[in-house]
Structure formats: structure tokens, C-alpha cells
N, C-alpha and C positions, 0 to 999 in steps of 0.2 A: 228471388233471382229473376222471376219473367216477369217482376215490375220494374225491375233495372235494365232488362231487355227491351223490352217496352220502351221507356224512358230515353236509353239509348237511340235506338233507334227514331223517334221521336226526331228528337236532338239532331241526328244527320240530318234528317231530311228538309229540317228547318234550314241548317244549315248550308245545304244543297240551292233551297229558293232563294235564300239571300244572297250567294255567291251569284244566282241566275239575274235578279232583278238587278244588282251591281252593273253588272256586263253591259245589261241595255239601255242603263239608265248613262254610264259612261257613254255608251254607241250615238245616242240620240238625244240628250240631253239642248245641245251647241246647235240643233237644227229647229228649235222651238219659236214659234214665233205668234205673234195675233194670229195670223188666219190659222195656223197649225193649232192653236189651245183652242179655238171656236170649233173646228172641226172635230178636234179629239172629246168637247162634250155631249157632240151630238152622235155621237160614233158608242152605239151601246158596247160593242166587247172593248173598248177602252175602260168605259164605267165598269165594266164587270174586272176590268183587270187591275181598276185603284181598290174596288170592293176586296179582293181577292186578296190584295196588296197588303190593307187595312187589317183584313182580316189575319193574316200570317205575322204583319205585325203585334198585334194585339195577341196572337199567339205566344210570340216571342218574349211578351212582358209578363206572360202566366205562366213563364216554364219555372221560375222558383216555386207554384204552386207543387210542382212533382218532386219536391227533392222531400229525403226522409226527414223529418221531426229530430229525431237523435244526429242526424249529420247535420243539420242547419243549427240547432246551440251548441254543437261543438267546434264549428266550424267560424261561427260568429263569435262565440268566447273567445278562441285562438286569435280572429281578426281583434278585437277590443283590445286584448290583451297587450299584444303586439303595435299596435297605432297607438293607443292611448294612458296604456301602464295599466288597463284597469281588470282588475277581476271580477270579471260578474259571475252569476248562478243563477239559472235558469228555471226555475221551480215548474210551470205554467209552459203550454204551447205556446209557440210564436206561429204567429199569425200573419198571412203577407196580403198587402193593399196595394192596391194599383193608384189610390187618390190621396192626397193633391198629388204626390209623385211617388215616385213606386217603392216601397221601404218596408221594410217587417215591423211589428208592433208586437214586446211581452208586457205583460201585463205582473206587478209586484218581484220585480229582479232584484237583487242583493249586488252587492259592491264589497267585497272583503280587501281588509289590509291583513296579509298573512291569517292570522285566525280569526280575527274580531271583526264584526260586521260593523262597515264602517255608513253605510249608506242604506236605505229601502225607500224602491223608486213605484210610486204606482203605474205608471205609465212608462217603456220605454220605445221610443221611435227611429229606429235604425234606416236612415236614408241609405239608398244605393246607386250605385254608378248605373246608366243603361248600357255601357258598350258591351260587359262581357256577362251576361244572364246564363250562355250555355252551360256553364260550369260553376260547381258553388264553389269549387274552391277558386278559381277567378272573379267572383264578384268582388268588387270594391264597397268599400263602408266608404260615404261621404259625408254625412251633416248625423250628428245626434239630437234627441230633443228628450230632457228627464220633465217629466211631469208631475208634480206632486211628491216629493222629492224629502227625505228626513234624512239629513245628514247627523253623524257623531263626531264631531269634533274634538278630541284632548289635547293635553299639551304633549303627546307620544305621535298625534298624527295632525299636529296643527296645521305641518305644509302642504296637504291634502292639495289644497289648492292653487297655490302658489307652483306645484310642479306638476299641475295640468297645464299651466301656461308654456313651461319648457317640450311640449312636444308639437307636432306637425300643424297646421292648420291650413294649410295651403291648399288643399286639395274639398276643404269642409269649413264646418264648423260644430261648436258645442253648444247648446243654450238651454238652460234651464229654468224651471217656472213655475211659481206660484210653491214652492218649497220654502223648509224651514233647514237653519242651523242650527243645531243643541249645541251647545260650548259645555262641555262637562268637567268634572273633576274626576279624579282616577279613580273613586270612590263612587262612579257613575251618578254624582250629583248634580241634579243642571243648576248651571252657574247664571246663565242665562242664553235666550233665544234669540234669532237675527232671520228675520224674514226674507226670503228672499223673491221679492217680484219679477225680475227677469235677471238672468244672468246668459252673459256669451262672451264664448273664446272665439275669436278670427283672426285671419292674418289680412296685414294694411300691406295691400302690394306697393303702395306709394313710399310707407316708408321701412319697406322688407324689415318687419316684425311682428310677432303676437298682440296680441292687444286683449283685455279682459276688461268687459264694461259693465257694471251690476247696478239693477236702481234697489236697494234694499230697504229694511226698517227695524230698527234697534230701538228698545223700550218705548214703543211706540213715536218714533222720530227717523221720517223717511230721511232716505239721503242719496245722492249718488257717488260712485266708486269707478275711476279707471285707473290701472295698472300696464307697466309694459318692463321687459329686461333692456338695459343696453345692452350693444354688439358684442360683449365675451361676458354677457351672464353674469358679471361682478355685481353688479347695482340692479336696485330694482326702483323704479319712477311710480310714483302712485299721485294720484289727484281725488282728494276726497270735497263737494260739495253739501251742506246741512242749507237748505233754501231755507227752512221753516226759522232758523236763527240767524240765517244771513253770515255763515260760516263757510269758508273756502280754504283747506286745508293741502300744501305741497308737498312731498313727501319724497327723500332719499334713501333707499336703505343701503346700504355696503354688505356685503354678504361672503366676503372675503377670508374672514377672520370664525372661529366658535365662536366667540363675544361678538356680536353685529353691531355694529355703531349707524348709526342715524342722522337726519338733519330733516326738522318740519317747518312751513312757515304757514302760519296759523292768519288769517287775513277777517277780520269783522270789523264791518264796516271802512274804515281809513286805520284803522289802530293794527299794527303789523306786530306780530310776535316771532321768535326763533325760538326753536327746541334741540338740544343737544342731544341726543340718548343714546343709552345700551342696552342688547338683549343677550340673557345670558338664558341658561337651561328654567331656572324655576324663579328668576324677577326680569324687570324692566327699571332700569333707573333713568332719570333724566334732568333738566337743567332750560327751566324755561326764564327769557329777559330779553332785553329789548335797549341796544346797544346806541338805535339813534335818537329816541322822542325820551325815552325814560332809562337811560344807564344805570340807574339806581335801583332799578325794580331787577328783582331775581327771585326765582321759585327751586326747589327742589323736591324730587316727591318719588318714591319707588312702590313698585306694584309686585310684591307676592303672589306666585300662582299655586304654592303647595305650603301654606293652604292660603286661600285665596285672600288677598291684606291688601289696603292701600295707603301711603299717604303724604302729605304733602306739607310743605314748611317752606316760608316765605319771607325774606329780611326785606324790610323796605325803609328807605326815610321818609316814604309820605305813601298810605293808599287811597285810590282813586274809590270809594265809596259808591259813585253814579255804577260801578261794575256789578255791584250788590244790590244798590237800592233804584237803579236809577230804572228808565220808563220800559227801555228795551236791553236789561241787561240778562245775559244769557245765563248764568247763573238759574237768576226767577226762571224765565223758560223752561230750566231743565228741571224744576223742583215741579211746576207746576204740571209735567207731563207723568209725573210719580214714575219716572223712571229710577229711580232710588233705593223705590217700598220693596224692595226683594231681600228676604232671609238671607239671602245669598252672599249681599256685600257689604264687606265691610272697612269703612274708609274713617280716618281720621286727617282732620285739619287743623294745622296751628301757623300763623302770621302775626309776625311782630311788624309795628311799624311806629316811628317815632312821632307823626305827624297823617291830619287826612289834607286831601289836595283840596284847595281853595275854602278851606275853613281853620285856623286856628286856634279854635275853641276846644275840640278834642284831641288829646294828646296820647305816648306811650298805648297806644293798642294793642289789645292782644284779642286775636281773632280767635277763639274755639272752636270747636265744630265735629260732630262723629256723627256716623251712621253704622249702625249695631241690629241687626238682625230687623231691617228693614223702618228704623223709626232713627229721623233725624232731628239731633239738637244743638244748642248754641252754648250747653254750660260750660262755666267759666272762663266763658268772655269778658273781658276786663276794657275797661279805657277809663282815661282821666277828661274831665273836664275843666282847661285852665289849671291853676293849682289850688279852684275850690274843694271840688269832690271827686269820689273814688268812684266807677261804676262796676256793679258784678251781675253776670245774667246768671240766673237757676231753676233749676227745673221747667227745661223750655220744650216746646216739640215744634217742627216744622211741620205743616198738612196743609191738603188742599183741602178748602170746603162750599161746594158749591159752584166749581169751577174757579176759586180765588183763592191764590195764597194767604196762609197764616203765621203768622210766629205767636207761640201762647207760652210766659212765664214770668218769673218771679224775677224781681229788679229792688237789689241792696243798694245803699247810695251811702256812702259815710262822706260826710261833711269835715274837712280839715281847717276851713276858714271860713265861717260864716259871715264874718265883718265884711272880708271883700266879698263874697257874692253877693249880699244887700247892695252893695257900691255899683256892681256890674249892673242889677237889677233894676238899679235907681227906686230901690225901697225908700218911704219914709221912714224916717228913724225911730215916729212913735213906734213903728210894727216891725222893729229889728229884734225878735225875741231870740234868745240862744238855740238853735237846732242842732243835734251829733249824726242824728243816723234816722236813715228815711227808708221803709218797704213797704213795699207794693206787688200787687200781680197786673198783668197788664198783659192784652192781645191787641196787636196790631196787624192790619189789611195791607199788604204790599200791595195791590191793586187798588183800591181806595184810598191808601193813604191817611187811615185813620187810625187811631189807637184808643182802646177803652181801657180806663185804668179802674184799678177797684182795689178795696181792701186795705185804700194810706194810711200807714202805721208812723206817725211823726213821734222819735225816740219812744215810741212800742206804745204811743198811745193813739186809740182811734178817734178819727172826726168825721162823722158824717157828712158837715158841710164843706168842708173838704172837696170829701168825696165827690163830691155831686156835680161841683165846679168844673174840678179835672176828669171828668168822667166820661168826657167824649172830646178829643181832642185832635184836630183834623191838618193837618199840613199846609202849607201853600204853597205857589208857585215857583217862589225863589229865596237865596236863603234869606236877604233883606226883608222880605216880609215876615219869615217864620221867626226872627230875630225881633221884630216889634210883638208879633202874636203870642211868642212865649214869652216875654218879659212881663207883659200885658196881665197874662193869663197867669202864672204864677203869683204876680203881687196881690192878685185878688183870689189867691189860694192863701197867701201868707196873711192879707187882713182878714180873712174870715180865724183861720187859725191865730192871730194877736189876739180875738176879742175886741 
């Protein structure tokens, strides 16, 4: 009690000089002039009355050093709570700083959604207002700063985020830093992690609303992130850029409905995509095409969160290959970031397509493709060649090795017309022997652009010199050349194997 008397008292008396300095500083302020400020420095009990001045000030910014430890985190949790929805827990003293501006500092706070700890922040920096220091319960919270920062994310507390944008900012801001995001499963399995570099909540006085601006990094692939609500909180506007693939992502959500429906447009390079979708409790379906360059092209692909499933299926009459194979396609990028290799996920891929764009040599496509506890393959992959031959991919694996994409596996080939392939091939007719069925293992370099083949089994019989011819096989430039190179190249596979 005689440290609250104390304290008390303290407190008047500050508040007594402040009302005094007030008075003279209104009295005489209007009467200041050059000769009056030259005089007032040479006039020692002037200096001793800015000293003085100084000094009561600087008082005044040390008076939250007096207040009690148990009334400042309960007093500050009530503040949090009420500003910003959140529940902290206080483990650790807070600590109060006069630098760079005046704000409490706890050091490992908790953040609870009702029981379950949703957050642990190493560092937390509670900025405050200077006007009202007399009183803790009059101080204002202005700017927060989370440092170091492990968020829990599920699909029970996913809007975590999303309904920090719904409160105040006007007065503050929020930023967070150098923290991570766990995205878990209910079964507290991390699904995967999301870096977070900087994040902040502000308000744009310009155009009176929130705004949330994040630069992040998801399986190793930065990007930036900004969100905002429209004027009655129905929709939500989000802008996502990926620099590193040259991706720019616009984003509508409706939030109107339990089922939230969507609208994205997806921008790489000149090639413009739209996404349809819906978010329900435990998937995400959607509905990717492209209504003006390619009406033809359509995707559909749904995402399971309980338990976590992906996948994707795609009718086309013609696909664009250069997406897959070509120099800068995003696809490679993202394989060769091993953003994939996680136990965690599991995605399947299947695309039909009747035709590839600007080649009419392969036909009836069928695209394959799974990833299963962090290894991706391409088996049974099907296409036709013409109406010579059948192709089937097996036992394949996708990997990086040495900073360069791989595809490594086994390639069936059945033969349905071997008279017209010799004809396409412009074989001589001494070396038109009868072939049914052709296997091989065979890796190819999607960054080099080469393929080694090994193991040619022409109707299950081996040939070494075969072998040795097709045995390092390298692409060119465009497909006219690859078109002479392999016609080239096979006929002098085909006359070793005539004899």
C-alpha cells in the first residue's frame, strides 16, 4: 500500500508541473522571436528551466516503470484482447523500454484460440501511445511487433488470419517477422510449413480500409501476398506475385455463402488463365480454362483436407507440351525446387488429350502422373505415335540430381504397322525387317535435353550395337531439325540391327 501511496503521489505532482509548464508555455509562447531565443540561451536559469523541463519529461515516460508486474499483464491482456480478439498469456515479466519509442517488451507469450495454443511468439513488442502514461489503465496499445513467431494452423482455426484483417488499424499497426506457419492436420501432423519474412496489418487512409501485405516462402519458393475486404466485408481481393516463375495471381473470394465460391486469374508471362472454385469444410474444388486464346483447354481437380488428397483431370483437344518440356516452363521450376518430396502429399494427375499443339506426330495422350509419400512418377503414360506405335512409360521417378531435373524409366513401344513406319522413316527396303515390340530403360535431362537409353530389347532380343548408337541421344533446337536427327538416327539403329 505505501508503494501505491508513493506512486500516487508521484503521479500528482508530475501532473501538477505539466499543468504549470502548459499555462506559460500558452502565456509566452506568441511573444518568441530571434532576439528573444538568443537571449533565452544565454540566460542560464532559462537552461536550467529546459533542463528541468527535460528532465520531468523524461520522468513522465518512466512512470510505467512503477506500475505493478501483475497489473501491467493483466491490464495489457484485457487491452489485446479487446483491440485485437487475441488472447495472450503472459508467462515471463514484461519489461518497459524507452527505445526507439516507448513500448513494453515479453519475451515467449502464447496466443490461445479457446484451449489450444495457437501461436508462441519469442519476442513480443507492445508500442504505446505517449499522451496518457499517468494511468495503466489509460494507456493506449498502438503498433504490435511478433518476432520469431510459430503459428498452428488447422483447418478448425484456418481464418486465424484472415479475421485479424477485420479489426481496427487506424490508430496502429501489426507486423510480424522472421516466423514460421505449421499448416497441420487434426492429427497434429505438419502438412507443410510457410515462412514468414515480414508480415503487416495497416490501415490505407487513402483508401479507408485494411490492408495485409506479406513477402513469404512456401517449399522453398518466395512470393508476395496482399489482401484487403470490400466495403461490407462480403468479398475478399487478394494479389498473389511468385517473381522466381514469373507468376501473378488475382484473386476474388465471396464469403457470403458456407460454400465460398471464388474467381482467380492466373497471368505467366502473356498466357492468361481463369479459375472457378469452391470452398466447402473439408475440400476445395475448382474448374481451370481459358475462354479466349484456348476454349478448348479445361482442367478440373479437387483438394481433400481430411485426409489430405489432391487431384487433377484435364480433357483437351490438343496440349501445349512447351508447358511440360519447354525452357521456362513452371511445371520444371516447381519439380526442380523439391517442393513435392514431402511424405505429406499426396496428388494424382491424369490428362487426356487428342492431339500435342504444333506437332501431329503424337496422338490420343494420356498424361499420368502421382506423388505418394513424397516420390513422383509418370507411370502409365500412354500416347500414340501416328498409327505406327503404342507408347507406355513404367517404372519412372522424377528427381533432382545435381541441381538438374531427371525422369528415369522403362519405355514399351508395341509396333502396330511397321511397313508404314519404314515409309515415314524413308528406310531402305533391304533393312525393312519385321519388328512387334521394343523395350528399353532410358533417363532423360530436362535441362540438358538429352536422353541415354540402355538396355534395347527389339522383340525381347538384345543388341549391343544397337545399344551403343542410341545410347546418348541429344535434342535440337527446333522440331525440324529433331525430325531429320531422329530419322537419321534410327535408320542407322535399324541397319545395324538388319545385319
Amino acid at each position: 500500500m505505501s508503494v501505491m501511496r508513493n506512486t500516487n503521489f508521484f503521479v500528482k505532482y508530475l501532473k501538477n508541473i505539466n499543468n504549470l509548464i502548459n499555462s506559460l508555455l500558452e502565456k509566452n509562447l506568441n511573444k518568441l522571436n530571434f532576439k528573444n531565443i538568443s537571449y533565452l540561451f544565454k540566460n542560464n536559469k532559462i537552461i536550467l528551466t529546459f533542463v528541468a523541463v527535460f528532465t520531468i519529461f523524461l520522468s513522465y515516460l518512466l512512470l510505467p516503470t512503477f506500475y505493478n508486474q501483475s497489473e501491467i499483464s493483466k491490464e495489457l491482456k484485457n487491452d489485446l484482447q479487446s483491440k485485437f480478439n487475441l488472447n495472450f498469456k503472459f508467462s515471463n515479466n514484461i519489461k518497459y523500454n524507452l527505445f526507439p519509442r516507448p513500448h513494453f517488451m515479453a519475451t515467449n507469450p502464447t496466443i490461445f484460440d479457446e484451449k489450444n495454443k495457437i501461436s508462441e511468439i519469442n519476442k513480443l513488442k507492445i508500442f504505446i501511445s505517449l499522451d496518457k502514461l499517468f494511468s495503466l489503465q489509460e494507456i493506449e496499445i498502438k503498433d504490435l511487433i511478433f518476432e520469431n513467431a510459430n503459428f498452428n494452423i488447422n483447418k478448425n482455426n484456418y481464418s486465424f488470419f484472415l479475421e485479424l484483417l477485420n479489426k481496427s488499424f487506424k490508430d496502429g499497426s501489426l507486423v510480424i517477422k522472421n516466423s514460421n506457419i505449421f499448416f497441420k492436420s487434426l492429427d497434429n501432423e505438419v502438412l507443410f510449413i510457410n515462412k514468414i519474412l515480414k508480415m503487416k496489418y495497416y490501415y490505407d487512409p487513402k483508401e479507408f480500409k485494411n490492408i495485409i501485405y506479406v513477402d513469404n516462402e512456401i517449399f522453398n519458393i518466395p512470393f508476395s501476398f496482399q489482401s484487403f475486404f470490400n466495403k461490407d466485408k462480403s468479398k475478399i481481393f487478394s494479389q498473389i506475385n511468385l517473381n522466381l516463375i514469373k507468376l501473378k495471381i488475382e484473386n476474388e473470394l465471396n464469403l457470403e455463402n458456407n460454400k465460398k465460391t471464388g474467381k482467380s486469374e492466373f497471368v505467366h508471362n502473356k498466357l492468361k488463365r481463369i479459375i472457378e472454385y469452391q470452398i466447402d469444410k473439408n475440400f476445395f474444388v475448382f474448374h481451370l480454362f481459358d475462354k479466349k486464346d484456348q476454349p478448348n483447354v479445361t482442367y478440373r481437380g479437387k483438394f481433400n483436407l481430411k485426409p489430405f488428397y489432391a487431384s487433377l483431370e484435364g480433357d483437351l483437344n490438343e496440349i501445349n507440351l512447351n508447358y511440360v518440356f519447354g525452357p521456362n516452363a513452371i511445371i520444371l521450376e516447381l519439380l526442380k525446387t523439391e517442393i513435392f518430396n514431402n511424405k505429406n502429399i499426396n496428388f494424382d494427375l491424369n490428362i487426356n488429350a487428342d492431339a500435342t499443339y504444333n506437332n501431329s506426330n503424337f496422338r490420343n495422350i494420356y498424361l499420368k502422373s502421382k506423388i505418394h509419400e513424397g516420390l513422383i512418377d509418370t507411370d502409365n503414360t500412354k500416347f500414340k505415335w501416328r498409327n505406327f506405335a503404342d507408347f507406355e512409360l513404367l517404372e519412372s521417378l522424377i528427381f533432382v540430381k545435381e541441381g538438374e531435373l531427371v525422369l528415369d524409366g522403362k519405355l514399351k513401344i508395341n509396333i502396330n504397322d511397321y511397313d508404314e513406319l519404314y515409309k515415314f522413316l524413308l528406310t531402305p527396303k533391304n533393312y525393312r525387317n519385321k519388328i512387334k515390340y521394343i523395350e528399353l530403360n532410358f533417363t532423360y535431362n530436362f535441362d540438358q535435353k538429352n536422353a541415354e537409353l540402355k538396355d534395347i530389347k527389339i522383340d525381347n532380343k538384345l543388341n549391343q550395337n544397337v545399344n551403343k548408337i542410341l545410347n546418348n541421344v541429344i535434342l535440337k533446337k527446333d522440331d525440324l531439325q529433331n525430325k531429320i536427327y531422329f530419322k537419321k538416327l534410327l535408320n542407322e539403329a535399324i541397319k545395324i540391327y538388319s545385319g
